[in-house]
Backbone as numpy.savetxt, mean C-alpha at the origin, in Angstrom:
# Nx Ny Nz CAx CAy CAz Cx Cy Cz
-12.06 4.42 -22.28 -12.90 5.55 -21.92 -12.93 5.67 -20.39
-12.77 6.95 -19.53 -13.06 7.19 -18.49 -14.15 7.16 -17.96
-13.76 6.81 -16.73 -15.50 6.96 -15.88 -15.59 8.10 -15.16
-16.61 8.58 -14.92 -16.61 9.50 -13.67 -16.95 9.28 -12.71
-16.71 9.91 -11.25 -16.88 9.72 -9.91 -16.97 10.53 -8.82
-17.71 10.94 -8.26 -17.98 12.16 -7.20 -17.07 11.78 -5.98
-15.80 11.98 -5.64 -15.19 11.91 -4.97 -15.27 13.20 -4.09
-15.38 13.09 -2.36 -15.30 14.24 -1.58 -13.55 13.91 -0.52
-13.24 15.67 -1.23 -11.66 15.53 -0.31 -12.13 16.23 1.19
-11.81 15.84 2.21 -11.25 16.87 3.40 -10.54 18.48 2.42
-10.62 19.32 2.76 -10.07 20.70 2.87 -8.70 20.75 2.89
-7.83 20.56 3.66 -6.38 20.25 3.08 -5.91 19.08 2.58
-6.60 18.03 2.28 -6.24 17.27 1.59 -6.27 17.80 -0.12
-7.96 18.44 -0.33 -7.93 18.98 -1.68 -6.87 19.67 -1.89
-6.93 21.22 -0.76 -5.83 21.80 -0.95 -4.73 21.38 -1.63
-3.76 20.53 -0.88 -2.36 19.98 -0.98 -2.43 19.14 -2.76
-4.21 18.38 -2.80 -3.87 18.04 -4.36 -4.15 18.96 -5.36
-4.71 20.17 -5.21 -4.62 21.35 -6.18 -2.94 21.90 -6.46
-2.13 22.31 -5.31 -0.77 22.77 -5.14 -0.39 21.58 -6.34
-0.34 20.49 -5.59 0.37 19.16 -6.45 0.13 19.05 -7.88
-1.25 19.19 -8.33 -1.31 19.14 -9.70 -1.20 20.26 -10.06
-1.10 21.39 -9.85 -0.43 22.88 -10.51 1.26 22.72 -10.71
1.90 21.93 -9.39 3.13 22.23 -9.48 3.59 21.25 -10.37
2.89 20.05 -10.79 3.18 19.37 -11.86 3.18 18.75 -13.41
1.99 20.02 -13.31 1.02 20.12 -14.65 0.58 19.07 -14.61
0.47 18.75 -14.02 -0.69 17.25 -13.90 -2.15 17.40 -13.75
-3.28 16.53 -13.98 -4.48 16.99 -13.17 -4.85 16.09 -11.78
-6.03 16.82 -11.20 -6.05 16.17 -9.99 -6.70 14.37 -9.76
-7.06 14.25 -11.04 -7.60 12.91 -11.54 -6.54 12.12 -12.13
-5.67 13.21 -12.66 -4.32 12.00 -13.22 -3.69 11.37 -11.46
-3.63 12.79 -10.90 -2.96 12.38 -9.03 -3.85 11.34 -8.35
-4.86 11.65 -8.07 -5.74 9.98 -7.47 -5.68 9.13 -8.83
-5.98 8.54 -9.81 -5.64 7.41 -10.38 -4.54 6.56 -10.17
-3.43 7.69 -10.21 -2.20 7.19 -9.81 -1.39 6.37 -8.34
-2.28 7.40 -6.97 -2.36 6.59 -6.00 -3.40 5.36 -5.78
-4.63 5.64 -6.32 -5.41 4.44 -6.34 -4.76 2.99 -7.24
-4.12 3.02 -8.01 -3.69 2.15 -8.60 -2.14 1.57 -7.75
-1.68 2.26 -7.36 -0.53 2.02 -6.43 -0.99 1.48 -4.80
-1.96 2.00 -4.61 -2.39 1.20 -3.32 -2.95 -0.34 -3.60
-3.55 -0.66 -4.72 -4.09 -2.08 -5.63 -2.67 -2.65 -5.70
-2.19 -1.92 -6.16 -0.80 -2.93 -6.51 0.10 -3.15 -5.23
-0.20 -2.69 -4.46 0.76 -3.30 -3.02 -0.45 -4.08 -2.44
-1.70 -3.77 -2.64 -2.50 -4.90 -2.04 -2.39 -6.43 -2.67
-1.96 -6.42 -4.19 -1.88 -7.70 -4.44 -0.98 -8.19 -4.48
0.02 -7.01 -4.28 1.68 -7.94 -3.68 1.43 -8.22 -2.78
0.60 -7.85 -1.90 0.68 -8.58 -0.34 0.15 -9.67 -0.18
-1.06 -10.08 -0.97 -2.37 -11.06 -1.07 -1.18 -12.39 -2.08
-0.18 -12.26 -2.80 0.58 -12.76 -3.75 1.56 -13.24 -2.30
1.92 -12.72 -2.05 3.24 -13.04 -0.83 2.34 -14.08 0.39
1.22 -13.94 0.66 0.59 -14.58 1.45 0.21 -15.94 1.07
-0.12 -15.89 -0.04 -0.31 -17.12 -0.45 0.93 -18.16 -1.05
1.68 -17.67 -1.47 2.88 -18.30 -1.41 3.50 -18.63 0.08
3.01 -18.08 0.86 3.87 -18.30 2.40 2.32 -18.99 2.85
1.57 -19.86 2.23 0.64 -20.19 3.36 0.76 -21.81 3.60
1.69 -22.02 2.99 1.64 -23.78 2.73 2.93 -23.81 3.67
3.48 -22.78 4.31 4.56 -23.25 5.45 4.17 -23.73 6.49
5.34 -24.36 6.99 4.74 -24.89 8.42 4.78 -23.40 9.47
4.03 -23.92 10.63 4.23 -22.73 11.90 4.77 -23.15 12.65
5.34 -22.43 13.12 5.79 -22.29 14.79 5.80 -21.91 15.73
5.87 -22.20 17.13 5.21 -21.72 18.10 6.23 -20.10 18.52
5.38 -19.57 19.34 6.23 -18.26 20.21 7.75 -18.70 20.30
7.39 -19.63 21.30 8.50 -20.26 22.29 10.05 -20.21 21.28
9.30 -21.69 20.23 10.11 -21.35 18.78 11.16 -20.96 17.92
10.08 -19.85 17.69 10.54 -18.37 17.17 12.07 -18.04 17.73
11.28 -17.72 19.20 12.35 -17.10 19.96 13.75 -17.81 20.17
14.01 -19.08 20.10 15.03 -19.87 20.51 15.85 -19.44 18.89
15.28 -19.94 17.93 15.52 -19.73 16.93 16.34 -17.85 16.44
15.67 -17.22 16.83 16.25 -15.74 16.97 17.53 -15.72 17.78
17.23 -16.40 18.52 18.53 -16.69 19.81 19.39 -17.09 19.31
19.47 -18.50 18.89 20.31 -19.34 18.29 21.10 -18.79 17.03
20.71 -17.68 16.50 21.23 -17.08 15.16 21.69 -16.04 15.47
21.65 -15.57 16.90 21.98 -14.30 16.95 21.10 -12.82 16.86
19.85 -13.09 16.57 18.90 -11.64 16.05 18.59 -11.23 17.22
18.59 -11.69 18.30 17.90 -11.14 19.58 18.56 -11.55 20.57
């Protein structure tokens, strides 16, 4: 079951999602669900990638840079 929600657009933002869900037969609640759920899902790919990369070691500036050097990237 859906919920409801008083969402306020800016003026061409509504605009541009009225055009969008006309030109797609879509509605304007199917269009934000769809980005709201797509912005969640790159947030927890990111929060997923972070934590897998948090048990590495660091390295300093200095580092980095020799390392870039040494391989060629810079």
């Amino acid at each position: 079951m859906n919920k409801r929600a008083t969402i306020y657009f800016e003026p061409d933002l509504h605009r541009v999602l009225r055009i969008k869900a006309a030109s797609t037969g879509r509605s304007i609640s199917a269009l934000v669900n769809e980005a709201v759920r797509e912005a969640l899902r790159e947030d927890r790919e990111d929060l997923a990638a972070f934590e897998e990369r948090a048990a590495e070691p660091t390295i300093t500036y200095a580092a980095l840079l020799e390392d870039l050097k040494a391989h060629g990237k810079i």
